[in-house]
N, CA, C and O atoms as a Tripos MOL2 file, in Angstrom:
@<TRIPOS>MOLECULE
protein
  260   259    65     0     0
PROTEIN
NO_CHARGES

@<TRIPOS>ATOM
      1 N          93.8200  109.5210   92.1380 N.3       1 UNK1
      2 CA         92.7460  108.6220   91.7840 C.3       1 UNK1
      3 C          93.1240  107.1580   92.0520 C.2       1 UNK1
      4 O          92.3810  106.2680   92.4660 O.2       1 UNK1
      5 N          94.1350  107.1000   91.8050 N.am      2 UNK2
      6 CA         95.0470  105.5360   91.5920 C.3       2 UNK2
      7 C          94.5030  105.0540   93.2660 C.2       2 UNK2
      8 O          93.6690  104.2170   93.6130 O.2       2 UNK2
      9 N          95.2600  105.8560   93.9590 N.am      3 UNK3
     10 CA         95.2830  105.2390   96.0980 C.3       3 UNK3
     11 C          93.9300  105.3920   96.2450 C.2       3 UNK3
     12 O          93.5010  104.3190   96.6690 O.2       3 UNK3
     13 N          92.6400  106.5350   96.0490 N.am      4 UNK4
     14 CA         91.9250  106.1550   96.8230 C.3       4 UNK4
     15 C          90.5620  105.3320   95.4670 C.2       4 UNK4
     16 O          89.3670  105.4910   95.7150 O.2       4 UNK4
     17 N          90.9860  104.5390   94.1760 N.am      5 UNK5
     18 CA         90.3780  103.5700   94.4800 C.3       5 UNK5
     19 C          90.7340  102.5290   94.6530 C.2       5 UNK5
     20 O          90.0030  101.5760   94.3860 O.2       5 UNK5
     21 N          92.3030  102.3270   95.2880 N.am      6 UNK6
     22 CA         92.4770  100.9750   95.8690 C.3       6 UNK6
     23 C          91.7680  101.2460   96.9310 C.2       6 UNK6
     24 O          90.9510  100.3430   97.1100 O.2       6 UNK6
     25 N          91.6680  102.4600   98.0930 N.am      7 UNK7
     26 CA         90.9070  102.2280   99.0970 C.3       7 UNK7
     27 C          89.6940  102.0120   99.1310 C.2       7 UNK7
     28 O          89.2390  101.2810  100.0110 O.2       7 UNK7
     29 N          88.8410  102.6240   98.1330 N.am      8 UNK8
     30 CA         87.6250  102.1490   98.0970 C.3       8 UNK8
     31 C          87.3440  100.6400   97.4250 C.2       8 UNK8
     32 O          86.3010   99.9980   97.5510 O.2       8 UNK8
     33 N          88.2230  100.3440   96.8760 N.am      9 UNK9
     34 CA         87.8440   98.5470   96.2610 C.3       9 UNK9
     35 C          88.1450   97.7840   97.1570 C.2       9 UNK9
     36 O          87.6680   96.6560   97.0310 O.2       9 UNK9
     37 N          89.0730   98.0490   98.4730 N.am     10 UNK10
     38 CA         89.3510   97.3950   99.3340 C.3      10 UNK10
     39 C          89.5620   97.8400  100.8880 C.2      10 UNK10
     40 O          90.6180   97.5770  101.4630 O.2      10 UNK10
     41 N          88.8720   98.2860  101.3070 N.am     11 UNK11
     42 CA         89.2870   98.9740  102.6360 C.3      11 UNK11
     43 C          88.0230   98.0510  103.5210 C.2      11 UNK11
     44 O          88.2610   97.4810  104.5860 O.2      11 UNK11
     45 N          87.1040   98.0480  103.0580 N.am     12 UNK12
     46 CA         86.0060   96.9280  103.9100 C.3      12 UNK12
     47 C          86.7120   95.8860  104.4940 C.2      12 UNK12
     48 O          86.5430   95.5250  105.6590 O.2      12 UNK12
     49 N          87.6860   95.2750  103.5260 N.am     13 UNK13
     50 CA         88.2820   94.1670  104.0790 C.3      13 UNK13
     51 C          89.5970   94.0980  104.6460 C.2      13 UNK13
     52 O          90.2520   93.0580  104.7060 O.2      13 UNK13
     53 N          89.9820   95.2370  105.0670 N.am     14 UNK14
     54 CA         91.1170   95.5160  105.7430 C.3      14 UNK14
     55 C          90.7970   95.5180  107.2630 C.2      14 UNK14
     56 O          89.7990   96.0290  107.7700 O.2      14 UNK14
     57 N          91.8440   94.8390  107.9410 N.am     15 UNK15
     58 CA         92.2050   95.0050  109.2040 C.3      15 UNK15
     59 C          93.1490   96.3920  109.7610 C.2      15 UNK15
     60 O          93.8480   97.1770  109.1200 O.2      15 UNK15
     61 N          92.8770   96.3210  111.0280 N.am     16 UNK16
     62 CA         93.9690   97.4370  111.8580 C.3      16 UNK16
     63 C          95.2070   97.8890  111.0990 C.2      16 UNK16
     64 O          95.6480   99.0090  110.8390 O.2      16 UNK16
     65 N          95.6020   96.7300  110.8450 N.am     17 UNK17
     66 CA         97.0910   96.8950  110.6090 C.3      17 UNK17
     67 C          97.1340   97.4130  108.9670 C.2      17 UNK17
     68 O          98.0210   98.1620  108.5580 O.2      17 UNK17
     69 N          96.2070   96.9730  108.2380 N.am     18 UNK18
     70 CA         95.9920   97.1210  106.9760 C.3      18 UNK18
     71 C          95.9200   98.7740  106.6900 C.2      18 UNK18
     72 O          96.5400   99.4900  105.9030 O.2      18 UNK18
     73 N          94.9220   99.0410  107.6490 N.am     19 UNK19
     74 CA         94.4770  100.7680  107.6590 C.3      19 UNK19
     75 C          96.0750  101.2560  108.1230 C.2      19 UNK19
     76 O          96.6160  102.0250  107.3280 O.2      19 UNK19
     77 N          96.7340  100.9300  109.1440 N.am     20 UNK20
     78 CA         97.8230  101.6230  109.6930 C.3      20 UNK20
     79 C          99.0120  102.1170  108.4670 C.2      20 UNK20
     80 O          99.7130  103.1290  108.4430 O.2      20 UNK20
     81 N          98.9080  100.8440  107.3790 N.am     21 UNK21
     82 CA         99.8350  100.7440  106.8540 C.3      21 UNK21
     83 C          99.5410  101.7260  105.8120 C.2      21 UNK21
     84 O         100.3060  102.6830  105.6890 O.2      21 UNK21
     85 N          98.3050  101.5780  104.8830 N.am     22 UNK22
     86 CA         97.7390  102.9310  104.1490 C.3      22 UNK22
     87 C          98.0410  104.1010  104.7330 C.2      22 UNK22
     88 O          98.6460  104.8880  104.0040 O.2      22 UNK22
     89 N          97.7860  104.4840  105.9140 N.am     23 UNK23
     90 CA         97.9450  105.6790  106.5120 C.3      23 UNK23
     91 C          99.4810  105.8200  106.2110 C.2      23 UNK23
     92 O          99.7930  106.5080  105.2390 O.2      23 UNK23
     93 N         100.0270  105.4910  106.6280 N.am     24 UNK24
     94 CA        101.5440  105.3430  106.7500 C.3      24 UNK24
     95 C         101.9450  105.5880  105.3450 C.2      24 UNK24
     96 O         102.7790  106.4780  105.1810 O.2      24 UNK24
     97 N         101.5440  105.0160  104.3950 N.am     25 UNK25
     98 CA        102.0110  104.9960  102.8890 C.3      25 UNK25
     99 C         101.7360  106.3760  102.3660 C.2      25 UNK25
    100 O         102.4310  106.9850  101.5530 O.2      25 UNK25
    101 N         100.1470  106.9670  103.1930 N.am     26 UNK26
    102 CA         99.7700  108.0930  102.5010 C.3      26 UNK26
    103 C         101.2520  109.0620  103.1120 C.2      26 UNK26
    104 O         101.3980  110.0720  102.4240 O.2      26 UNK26
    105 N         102.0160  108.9630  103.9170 N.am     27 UNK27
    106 CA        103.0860  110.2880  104.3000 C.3      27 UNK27
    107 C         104.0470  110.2840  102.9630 C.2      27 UNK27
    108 O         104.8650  111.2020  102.9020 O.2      27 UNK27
    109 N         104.0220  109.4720  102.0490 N.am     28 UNK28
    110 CA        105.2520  108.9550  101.1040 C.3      28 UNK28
    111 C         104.6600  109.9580   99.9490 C.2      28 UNK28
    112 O         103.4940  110.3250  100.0980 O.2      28 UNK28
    113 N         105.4090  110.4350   98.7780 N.am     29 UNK29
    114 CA        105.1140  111.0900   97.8990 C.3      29 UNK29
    115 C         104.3140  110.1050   96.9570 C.2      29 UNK29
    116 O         104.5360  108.9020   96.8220 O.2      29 UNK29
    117 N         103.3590  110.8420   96.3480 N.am     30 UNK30
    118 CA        102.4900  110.2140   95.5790 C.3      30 UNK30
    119 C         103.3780  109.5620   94.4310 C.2      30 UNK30
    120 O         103.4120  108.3410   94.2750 O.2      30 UNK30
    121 N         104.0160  110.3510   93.7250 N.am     31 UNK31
    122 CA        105.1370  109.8860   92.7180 C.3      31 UNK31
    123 C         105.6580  108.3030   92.7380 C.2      31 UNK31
    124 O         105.5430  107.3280   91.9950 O.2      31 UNK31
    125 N         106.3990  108.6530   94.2190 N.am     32 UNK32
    126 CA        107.1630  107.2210   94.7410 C.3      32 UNK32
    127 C         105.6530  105.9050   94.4940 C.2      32 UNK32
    128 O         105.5650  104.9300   93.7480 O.2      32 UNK32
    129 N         104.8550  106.3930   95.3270 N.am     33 UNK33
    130 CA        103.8690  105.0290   95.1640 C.3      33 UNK33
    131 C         103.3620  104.5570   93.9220 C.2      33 UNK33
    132 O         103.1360  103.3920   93.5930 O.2      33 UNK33
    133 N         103.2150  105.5920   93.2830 N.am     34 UNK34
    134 CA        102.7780  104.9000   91.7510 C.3      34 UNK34
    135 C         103.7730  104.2950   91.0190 C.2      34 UNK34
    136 O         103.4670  103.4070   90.2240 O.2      34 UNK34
    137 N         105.3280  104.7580   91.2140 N.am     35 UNK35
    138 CA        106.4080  104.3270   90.7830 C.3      35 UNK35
    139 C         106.5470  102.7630   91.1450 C.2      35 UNK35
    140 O         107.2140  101.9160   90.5510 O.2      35 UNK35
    141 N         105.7430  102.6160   92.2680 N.am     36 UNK36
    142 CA        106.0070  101.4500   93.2870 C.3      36 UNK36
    143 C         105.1280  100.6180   92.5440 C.2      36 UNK36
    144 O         105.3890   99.4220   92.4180 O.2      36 UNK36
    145 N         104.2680  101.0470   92.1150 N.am     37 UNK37
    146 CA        102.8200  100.4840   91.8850 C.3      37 UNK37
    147 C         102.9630   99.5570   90.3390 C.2      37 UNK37
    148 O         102.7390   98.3920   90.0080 O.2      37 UNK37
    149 N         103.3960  100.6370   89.7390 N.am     38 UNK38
    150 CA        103.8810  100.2800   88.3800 C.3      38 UNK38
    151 C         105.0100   99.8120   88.4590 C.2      38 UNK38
    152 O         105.6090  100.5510   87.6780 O.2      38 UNK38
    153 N         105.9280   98.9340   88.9360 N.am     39 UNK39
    154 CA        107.0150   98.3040   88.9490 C.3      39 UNK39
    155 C         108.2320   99.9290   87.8090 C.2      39 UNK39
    156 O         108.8780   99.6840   86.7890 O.2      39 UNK39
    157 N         108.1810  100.6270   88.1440 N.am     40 UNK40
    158 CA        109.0710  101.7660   87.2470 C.3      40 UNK40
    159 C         110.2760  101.8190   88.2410 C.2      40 UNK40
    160 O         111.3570  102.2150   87.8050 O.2      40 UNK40
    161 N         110.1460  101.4000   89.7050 N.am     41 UNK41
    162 CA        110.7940  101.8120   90.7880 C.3      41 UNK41
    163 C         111.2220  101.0300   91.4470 C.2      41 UNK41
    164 O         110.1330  100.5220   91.7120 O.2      41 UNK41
    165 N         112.1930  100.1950   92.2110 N.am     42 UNK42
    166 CA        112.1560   99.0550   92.7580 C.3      42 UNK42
    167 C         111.2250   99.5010   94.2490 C.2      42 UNK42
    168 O         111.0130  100.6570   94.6150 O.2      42 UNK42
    169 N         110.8960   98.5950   94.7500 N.am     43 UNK43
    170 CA        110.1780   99.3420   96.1730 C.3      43 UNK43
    171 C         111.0050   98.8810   97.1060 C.2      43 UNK43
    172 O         111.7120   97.8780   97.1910 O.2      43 UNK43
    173 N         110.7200  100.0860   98.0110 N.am     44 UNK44
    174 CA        111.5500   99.6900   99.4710 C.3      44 UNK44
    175 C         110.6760   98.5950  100.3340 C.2      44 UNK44
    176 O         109.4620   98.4060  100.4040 O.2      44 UNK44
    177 N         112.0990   97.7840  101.1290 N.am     45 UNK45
    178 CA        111.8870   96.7110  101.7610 C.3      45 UNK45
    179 C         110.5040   96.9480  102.7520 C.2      45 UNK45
    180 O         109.5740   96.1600  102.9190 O.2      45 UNK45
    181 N         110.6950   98.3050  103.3480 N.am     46 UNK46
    182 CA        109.2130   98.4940  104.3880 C.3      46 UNK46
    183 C         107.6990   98.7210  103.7740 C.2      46 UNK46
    184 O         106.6500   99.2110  104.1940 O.2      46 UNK46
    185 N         108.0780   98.1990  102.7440 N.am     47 UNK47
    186 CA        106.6460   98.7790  102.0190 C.3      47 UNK47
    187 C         106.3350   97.4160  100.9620 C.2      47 UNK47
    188 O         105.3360   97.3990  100.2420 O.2      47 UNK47
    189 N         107.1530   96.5070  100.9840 N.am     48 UNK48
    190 CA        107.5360   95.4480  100.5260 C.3      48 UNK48
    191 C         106.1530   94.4170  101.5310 C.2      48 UNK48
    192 O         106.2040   94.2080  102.7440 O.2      48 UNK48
    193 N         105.0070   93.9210  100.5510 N.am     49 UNK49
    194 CA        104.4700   92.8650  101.2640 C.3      49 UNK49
    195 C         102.9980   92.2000  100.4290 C.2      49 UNK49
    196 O         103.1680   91.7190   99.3080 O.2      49 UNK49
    197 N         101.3940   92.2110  101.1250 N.am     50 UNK50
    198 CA        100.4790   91.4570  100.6380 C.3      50 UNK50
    199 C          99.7750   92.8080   99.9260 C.2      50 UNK50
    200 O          99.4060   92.6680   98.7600 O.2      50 UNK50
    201 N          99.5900   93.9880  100.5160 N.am     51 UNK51
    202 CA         99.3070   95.2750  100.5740 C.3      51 UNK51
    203 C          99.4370   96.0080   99.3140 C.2      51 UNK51
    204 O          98.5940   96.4820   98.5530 O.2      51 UNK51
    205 N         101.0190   95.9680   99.2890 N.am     52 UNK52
    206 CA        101.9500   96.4880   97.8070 C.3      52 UNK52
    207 C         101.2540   95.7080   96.6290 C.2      52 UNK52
    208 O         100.7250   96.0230   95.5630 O.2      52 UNK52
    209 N         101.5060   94.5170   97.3360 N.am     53 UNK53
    210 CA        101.0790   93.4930   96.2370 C.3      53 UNK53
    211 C          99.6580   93.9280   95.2520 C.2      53 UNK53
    212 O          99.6290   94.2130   94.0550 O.2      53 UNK53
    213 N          98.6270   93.8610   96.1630 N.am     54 UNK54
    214 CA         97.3170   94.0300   96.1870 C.3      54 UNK54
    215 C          97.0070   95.5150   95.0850 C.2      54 UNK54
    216 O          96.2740   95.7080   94.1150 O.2      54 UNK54
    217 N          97.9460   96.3120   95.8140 N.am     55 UNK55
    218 CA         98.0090   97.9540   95.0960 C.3      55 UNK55
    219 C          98.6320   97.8690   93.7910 C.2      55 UNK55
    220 O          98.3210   98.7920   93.0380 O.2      55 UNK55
    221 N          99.6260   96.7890   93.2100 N.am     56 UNK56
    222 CA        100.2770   96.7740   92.1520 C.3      56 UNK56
    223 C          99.2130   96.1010   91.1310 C.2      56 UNK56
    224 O          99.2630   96.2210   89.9070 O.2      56 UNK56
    225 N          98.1920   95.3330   91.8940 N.am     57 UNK57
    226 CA         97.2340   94.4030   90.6280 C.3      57 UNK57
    227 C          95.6400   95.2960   90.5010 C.2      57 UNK57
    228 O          94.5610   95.0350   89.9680 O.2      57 UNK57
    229 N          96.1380   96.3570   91.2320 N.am     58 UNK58
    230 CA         94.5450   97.0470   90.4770 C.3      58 UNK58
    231 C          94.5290   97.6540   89.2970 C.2      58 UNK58
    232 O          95.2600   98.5920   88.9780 O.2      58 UNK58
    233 N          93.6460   97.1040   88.5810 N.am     59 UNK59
    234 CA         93.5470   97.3670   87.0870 C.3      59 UNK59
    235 C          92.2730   98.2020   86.8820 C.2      59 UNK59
    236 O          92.0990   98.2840   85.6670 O.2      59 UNK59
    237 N          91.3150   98.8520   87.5460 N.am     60 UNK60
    238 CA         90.2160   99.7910   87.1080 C.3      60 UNK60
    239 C          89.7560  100.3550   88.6930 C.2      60 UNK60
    240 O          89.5470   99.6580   89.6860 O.2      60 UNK60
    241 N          89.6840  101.7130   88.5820 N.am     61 UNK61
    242 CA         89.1450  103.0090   89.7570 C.3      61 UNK61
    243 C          87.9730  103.3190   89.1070 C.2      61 UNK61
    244 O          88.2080  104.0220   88.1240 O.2      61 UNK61
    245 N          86.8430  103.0850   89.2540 N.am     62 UNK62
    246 CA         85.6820  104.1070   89.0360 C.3      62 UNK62
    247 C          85.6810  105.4790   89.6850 C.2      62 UNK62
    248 O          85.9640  105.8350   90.8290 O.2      62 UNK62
    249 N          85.0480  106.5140   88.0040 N.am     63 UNK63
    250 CA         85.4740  107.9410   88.7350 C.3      63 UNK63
    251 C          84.3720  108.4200   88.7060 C.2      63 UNK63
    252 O          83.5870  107.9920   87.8590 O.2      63 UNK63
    253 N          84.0050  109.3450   89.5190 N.am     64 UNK64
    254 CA         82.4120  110.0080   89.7690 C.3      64 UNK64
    255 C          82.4190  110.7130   87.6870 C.2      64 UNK64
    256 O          83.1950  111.0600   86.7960 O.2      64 UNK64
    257 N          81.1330  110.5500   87.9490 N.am     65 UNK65
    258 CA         80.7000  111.2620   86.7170 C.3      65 UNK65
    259 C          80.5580  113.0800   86.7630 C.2      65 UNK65
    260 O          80.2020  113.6980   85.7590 O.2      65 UNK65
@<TRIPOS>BOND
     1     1     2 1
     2     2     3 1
     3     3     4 2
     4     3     5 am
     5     5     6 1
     6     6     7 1
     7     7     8 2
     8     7     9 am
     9     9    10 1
    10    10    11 1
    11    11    12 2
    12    11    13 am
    13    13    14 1
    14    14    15 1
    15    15    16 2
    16    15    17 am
    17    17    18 1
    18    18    19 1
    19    19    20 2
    20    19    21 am
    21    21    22 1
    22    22    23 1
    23    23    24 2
    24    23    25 am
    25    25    26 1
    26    26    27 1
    27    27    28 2
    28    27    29 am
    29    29    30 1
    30    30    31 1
    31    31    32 2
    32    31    33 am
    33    33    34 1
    34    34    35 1
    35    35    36 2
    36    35    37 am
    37    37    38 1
    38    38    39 1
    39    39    40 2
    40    39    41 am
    41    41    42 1
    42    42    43 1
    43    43    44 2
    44    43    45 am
    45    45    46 1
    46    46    47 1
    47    47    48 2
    48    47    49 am
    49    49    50 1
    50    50    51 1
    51    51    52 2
    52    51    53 am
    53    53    54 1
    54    54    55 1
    55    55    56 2
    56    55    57 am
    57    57    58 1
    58    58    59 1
    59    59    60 2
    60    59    61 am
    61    61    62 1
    62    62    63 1
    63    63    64 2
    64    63    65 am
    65    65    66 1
    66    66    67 1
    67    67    68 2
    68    67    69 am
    69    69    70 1
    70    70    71 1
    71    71    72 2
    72    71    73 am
    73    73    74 1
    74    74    75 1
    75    75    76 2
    76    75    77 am
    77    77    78 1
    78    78    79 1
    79    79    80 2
    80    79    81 am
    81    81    82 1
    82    82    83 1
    83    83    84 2
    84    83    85 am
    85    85    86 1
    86    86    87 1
    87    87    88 2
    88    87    89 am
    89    89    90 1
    90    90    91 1
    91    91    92 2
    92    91    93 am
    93    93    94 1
    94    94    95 1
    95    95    96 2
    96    95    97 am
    97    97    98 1
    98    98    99 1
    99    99   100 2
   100    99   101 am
   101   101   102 1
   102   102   103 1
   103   103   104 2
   104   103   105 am
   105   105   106 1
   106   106   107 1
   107   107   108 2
   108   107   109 am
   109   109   110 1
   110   110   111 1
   111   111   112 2
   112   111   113 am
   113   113   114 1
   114   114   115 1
   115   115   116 2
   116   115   117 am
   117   117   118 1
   118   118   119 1
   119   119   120 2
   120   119   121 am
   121   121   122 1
   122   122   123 1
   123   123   124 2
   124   123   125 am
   125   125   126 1
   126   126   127 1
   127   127   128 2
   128   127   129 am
   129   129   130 1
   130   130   131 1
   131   131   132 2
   132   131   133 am
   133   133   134 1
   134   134   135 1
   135   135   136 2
   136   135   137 am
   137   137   138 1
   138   138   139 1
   139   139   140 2
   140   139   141 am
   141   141   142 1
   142   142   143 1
   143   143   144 2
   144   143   145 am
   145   145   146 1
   146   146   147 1
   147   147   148 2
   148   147   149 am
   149   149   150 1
   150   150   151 1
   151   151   152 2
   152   151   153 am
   153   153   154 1
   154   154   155 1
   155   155   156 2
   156   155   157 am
   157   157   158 1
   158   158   159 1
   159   159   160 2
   160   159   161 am
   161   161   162 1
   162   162   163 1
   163   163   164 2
   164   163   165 am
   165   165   166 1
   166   166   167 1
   167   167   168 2
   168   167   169 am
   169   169   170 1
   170   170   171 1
   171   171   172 2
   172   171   173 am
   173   173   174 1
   174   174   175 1
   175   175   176 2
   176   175   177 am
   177   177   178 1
   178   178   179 1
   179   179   180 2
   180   179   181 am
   181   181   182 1
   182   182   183 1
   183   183   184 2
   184   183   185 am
   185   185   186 1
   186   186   187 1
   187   187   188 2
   188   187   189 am
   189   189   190 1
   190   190   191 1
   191   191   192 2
   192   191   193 am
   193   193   194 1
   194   194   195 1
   195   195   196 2
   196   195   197 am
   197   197   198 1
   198   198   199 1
   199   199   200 2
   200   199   201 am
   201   201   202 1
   202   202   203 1
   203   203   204 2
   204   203   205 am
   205   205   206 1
   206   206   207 1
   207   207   208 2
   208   207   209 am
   209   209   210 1
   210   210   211 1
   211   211   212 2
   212   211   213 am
   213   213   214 1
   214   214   215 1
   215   215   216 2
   216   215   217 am
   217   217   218 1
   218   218   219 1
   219   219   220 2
   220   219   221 am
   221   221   222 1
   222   222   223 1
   223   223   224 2
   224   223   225 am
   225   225   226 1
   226   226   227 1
   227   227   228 2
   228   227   229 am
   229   229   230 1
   230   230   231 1
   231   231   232 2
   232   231   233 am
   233   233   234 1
   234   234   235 1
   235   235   236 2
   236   235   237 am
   237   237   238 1
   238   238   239 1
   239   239   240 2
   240   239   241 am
   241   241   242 1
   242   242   243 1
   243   243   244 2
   244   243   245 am
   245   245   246 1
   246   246   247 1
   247   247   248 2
   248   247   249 am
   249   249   250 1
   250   250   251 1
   251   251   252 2
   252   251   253 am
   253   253   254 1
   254   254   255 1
   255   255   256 2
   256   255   257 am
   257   257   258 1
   258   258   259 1
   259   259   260 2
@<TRIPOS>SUBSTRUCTURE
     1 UNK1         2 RESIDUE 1 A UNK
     2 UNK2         6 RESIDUE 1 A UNK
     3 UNK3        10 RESIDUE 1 A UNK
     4 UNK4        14 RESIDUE 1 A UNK
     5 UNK5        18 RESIDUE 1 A UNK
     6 UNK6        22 RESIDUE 1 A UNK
     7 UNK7        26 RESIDUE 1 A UNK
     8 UNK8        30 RESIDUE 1 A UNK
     9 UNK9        34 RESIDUE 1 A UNK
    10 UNK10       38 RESIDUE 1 A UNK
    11 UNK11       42 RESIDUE 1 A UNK
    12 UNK12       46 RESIDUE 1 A UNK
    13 UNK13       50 RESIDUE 1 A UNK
    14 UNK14       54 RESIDUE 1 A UNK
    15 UNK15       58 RESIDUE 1 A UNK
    16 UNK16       62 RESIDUE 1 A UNK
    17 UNK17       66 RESIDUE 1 A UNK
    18 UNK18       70 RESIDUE 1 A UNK
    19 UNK19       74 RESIDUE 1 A UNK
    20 UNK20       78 RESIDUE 1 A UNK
    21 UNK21       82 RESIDUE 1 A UNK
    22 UNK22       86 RESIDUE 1 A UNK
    23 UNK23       90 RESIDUE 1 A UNK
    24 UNK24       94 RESIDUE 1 A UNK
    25 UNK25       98 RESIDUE 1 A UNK
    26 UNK26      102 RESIDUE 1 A UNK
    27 UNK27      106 RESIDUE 1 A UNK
    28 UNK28      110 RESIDUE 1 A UNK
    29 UNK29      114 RESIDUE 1 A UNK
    30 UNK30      118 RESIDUE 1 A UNK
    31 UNK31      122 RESIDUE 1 A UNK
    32 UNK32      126 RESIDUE 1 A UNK
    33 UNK33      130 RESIDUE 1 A UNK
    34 UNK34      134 RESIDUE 1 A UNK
    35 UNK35      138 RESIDUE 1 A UNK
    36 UNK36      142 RESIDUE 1 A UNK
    37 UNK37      146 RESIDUE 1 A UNK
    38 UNK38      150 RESIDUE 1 A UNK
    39 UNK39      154 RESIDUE 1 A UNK
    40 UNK40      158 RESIDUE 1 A UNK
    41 UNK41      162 RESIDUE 1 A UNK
    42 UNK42      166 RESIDUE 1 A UNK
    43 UNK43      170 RESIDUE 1 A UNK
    44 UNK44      174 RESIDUE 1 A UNK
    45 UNK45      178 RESIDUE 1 A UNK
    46 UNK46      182 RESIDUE 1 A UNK
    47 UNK47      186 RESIDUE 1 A UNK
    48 UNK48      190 RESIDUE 1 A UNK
    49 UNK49      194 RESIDUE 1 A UNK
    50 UNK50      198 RESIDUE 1 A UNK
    51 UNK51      202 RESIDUE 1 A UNK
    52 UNK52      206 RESIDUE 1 A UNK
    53 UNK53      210 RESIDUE 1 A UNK
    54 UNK54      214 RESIDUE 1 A UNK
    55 UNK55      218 RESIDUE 1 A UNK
    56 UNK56      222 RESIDUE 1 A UNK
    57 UNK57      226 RESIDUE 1 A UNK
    58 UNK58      230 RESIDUE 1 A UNK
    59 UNK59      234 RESIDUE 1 A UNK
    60 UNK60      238 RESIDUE 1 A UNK
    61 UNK61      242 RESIDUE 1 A UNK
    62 UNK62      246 RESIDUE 1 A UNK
    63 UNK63      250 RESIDUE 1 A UNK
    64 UNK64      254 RESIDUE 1 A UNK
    65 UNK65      258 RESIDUE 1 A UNK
């Protein structure tokens, strides 16, 4: 729930590289990213940027009813 409503709160405004990098993140275990997300984990340097950033300050996913 967590990844795809960062993608839906923000994917309109993503560029190429933006999408590449999601894609890319989705190969990583879900675990690791939320670990990442929630500061529980230090994050690795390649995943280290505006992106991470962005994914660490979402504070509400709307869920279908």
């Amino acid at each position: 729930m967590m990844l795809g409503g960062f993608f839906d709160a923000h994917n309109t405004d993503w560029t190429e590289a933006d999408i590449t990098w999601f894609e890319t993140l989705m190969d990583e275990q879900d675990v690791d990213i939320i670990a990442w997300a929630l500061c529980a984990q230090p994050i690795p340097v390649d995943w280290q940027g505006p992106m991470m950033d962005a994914l660490m300050k979402l504070d509400f996913v709307s869920l279908p009813e």
